[in-house]
VOTIFI-158667 format. One record per residue (C-alpha): residue number from 1; residue in one letter; z, x, y. Coordinates in Angstrom, 3 decimals. Example, Ala and Ser with C-alpha at 12.3 -4.5 7.8 and 13.67 -1.06 7.14 Angstrom:
2
     n   res         up       east      north
     1     A      7.800     12.300     -4.500
     2     S      7.140     13.670     -1.060
This chain:
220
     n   res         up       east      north
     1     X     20.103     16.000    -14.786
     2     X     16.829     14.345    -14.638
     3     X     13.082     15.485    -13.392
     4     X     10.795     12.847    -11.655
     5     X      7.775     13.122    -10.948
     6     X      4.329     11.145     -9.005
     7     X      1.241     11.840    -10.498
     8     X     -2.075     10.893     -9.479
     9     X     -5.730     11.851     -9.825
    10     X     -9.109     10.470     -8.494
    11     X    -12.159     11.512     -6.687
    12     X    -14.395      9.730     -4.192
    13     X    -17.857     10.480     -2.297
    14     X    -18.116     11.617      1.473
    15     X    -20.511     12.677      3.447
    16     X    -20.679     16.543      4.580
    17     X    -19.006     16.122      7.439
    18     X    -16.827     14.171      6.762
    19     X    -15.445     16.855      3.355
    20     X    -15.490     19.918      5.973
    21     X    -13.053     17.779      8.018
    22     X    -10.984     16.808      5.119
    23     X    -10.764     20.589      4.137
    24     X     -9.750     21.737      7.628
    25     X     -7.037     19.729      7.629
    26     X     -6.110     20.102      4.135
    27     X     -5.940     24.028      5.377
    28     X     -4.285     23.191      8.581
    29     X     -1.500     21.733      6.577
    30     X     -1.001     24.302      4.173
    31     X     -0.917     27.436      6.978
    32     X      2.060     25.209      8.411
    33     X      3.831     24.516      5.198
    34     X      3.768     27.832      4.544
    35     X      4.662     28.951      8.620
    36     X      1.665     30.738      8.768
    37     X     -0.390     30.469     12.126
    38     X     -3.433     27.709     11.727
    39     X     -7.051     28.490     12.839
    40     X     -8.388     27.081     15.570
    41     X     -9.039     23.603     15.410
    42     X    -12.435     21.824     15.381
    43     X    -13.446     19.222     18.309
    44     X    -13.896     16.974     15.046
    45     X    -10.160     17.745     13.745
    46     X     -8.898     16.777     17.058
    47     X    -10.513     13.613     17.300
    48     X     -9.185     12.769     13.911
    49     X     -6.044     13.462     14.454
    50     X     -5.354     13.348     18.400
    51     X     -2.265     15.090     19.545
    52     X      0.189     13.479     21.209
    53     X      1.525     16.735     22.982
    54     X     -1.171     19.279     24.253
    55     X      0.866     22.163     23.948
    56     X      0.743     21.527     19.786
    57     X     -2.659     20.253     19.025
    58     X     -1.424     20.331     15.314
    59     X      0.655     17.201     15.795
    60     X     -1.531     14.525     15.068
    61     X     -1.577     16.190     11.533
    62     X      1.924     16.728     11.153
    63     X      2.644     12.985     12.071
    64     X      0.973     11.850      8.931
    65     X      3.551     12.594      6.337
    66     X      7.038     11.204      5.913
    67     X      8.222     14.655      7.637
    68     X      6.176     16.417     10.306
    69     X      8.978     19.557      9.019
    70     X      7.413     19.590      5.396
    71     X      3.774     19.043      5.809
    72     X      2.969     19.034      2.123
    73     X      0.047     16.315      0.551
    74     X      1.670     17.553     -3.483
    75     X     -1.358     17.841     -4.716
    76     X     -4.410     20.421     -5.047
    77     X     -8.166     19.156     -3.560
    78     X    -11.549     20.066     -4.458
    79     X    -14.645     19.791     -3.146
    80     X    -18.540     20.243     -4.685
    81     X    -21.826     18.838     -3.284
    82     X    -23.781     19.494     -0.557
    83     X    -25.327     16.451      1.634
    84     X    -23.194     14.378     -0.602
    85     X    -20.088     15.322     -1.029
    86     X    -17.354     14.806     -4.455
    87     X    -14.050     15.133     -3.138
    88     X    -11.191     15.559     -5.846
    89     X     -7.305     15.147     -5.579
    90     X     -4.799     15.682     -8.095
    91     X     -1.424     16.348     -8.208
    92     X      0.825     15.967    -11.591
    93     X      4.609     16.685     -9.872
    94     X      4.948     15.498     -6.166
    95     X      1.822     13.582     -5.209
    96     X      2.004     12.349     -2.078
    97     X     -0.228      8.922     -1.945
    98     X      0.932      7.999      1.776
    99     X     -0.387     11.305      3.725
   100     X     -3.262     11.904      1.090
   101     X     -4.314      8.196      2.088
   102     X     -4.088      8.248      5.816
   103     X     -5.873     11.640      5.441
   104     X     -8.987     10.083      3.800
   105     X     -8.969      7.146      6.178
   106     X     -8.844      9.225      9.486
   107     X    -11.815     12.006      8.238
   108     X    -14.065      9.483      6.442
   109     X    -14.399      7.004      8.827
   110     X    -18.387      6.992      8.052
   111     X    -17.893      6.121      4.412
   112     X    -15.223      4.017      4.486
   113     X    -17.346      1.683      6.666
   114     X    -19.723      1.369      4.328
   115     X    -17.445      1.728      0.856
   116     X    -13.727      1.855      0.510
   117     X    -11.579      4.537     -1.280
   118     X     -8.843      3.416     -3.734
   119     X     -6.682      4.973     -6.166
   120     X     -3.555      5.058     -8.033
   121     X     -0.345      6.625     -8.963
   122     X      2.195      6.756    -11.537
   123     X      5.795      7.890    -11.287
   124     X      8.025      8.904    -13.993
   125     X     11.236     10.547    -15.228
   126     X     12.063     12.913    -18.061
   127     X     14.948     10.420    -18.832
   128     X     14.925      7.027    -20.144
   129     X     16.964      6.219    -16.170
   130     X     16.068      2.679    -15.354
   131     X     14.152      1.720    -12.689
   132     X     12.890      5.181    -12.753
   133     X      9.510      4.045    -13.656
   134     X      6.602      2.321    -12.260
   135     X      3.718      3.519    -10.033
   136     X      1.110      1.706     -7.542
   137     X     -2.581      1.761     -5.910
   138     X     -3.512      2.056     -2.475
   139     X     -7.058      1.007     -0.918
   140     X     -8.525      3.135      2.017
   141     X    -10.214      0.809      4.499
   142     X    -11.725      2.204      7.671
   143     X     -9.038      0.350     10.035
   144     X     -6.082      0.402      7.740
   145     X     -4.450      1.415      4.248
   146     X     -3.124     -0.994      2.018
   147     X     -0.293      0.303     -0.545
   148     X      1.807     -2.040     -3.618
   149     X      4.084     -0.896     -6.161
   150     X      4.114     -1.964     -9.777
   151     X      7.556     -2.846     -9.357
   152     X      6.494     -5.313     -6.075
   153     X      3.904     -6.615     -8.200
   154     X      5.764     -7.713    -11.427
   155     X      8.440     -9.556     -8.589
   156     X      5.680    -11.479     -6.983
   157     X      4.167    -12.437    -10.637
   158     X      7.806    -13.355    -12.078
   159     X      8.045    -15.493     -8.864
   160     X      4.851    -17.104     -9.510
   161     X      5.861    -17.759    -13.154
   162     X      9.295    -19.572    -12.257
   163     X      7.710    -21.695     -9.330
   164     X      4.633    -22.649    -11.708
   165     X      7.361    -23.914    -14.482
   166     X      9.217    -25.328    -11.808
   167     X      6.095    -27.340    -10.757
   168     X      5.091    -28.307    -14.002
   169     X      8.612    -30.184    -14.699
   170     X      9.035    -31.807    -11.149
   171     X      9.381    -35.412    -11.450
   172     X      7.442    -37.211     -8.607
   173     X      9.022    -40.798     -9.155
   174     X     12.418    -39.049     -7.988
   175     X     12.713    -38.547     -4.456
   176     X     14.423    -35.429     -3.564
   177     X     17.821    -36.189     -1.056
   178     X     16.531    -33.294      1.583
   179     X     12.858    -34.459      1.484
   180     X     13.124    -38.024      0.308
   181     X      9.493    -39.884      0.016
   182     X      9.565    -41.667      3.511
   183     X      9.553    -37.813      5.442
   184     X      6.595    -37.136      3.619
   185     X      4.886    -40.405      4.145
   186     X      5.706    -39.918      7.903
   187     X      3.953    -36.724      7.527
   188     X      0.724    -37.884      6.218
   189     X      0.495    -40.549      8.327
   190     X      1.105    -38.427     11.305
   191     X     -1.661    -36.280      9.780
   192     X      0.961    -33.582      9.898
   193     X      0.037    -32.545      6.004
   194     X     -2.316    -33.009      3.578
   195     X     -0.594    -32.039      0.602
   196     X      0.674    -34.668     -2.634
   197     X      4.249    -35.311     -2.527
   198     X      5.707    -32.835     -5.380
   199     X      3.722    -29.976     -3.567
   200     X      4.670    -30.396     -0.052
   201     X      8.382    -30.620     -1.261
   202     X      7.759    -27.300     -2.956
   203     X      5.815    -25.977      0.526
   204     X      8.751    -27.372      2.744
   205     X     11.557    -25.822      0.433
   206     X     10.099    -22.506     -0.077
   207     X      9.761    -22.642      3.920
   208     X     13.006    -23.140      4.502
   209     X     13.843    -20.071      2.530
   210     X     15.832    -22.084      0.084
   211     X     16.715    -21.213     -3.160
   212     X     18.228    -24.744     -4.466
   213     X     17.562    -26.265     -7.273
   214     X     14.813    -29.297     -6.831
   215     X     15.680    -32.855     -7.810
   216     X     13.611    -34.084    -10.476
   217     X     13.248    -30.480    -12.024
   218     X     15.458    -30.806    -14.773
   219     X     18.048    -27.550    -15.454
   220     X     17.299    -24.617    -18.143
């Protein structure tokens, strides 16, 4: 048996307002994770998060987290400052990056306009299980959220790596049998592509989705 855990831990600056909104909801959540009746909520809470049924006004909230059943950010928040605001979240077993991102984005649409939120997170396991370690960041912009994973990361740079080598040994005096020379000289004078011949054989293969080996790279 092993334990896992997502950890995380940052603070940011908000406005008043916009902290008093992030608390509400913060509290909103919590009376419903617990099944404990919510207060009522703020005109400014239900502008945030507009419900989609007006018999629960609660369900905007709820329709932030992976399950509307468990509404649960894994983490504990506070809050200090008075015109300006120093909101802190932290969370060292079950932080929740997704619903604690799409929280700051929909209270601090003010700030964000003027200075995006970021963080990041690490997750972990009490075994030495592979794969069953890694983390990610995430950066709050007023319109959307933008998430990657250490493990998505290290993929697109190993891909990088092997097309750059690739490159580097490509022999351009060879014409390749699927994109000989005289396509690609058809192509520039069509003004259909700018690009040298080794690169546009590279831009044409990789658009095809194909994971051949290219003539004139010569075989590890």
């Amino acid at each position: 048996m092993a334990d896992h855990y997502v950890q995380g831990s940052f603070a940011f600056t908000c406005t008043a307002r916009e902290s008093a909104l992030i608390e509400e909801a913060w509290q909103h959540a919590s009376d419903l994770l617990a099944d404990l009746a919510p207060g009522e909520p703020s005109a400014e809470f239900l502008a945030a998060f507009m419900p989609t049924d007006l018999a629960n006004p609660f369900n905007g909230l709820l329709e932030i987290f992976d399950d509307p059943d468990f509404p649960d950010f894994g983490a504990e928040i506070e809050i200090a400052g008075a015109a300006e605001c120093i909101v802190a979240i932290y969370g060292t077993t079950d932080f929740q990056p997704g619903p604690i991102a799409e929280l700051i984005r929909r209270c601090c649409q003010e700030s964000l306009e003027v200075t995006p939120v970021g963080f990041v997170w690490s997750y972990g396991c009490s075994r030495p299980r592979r794969g069953s370690f890694g983390g990610g960041w995430c950066a709050i912009l007023a319109d959307h959220v933008e998430f990657a994973s250490t493990h998505e990361e290290l993929a697109r740079r190993l891909g990088r790596s092997a097309a750059t080598s690739a490159a580097e040994a490509f022999d351009p005096w060879i014409d390749d049998p699927e994109y000989p020379l005289a396509d690609w000289q058809a192509e520039v004078a069509n003004g259909d592509t700018r690009l040298g011949y080794r690169d546009w054989v590279f831009a044409t293969t990789e658009a095809a989705g194909s994971s051949r080996p290219i003539i004139g790279t010569p075989m590890a």
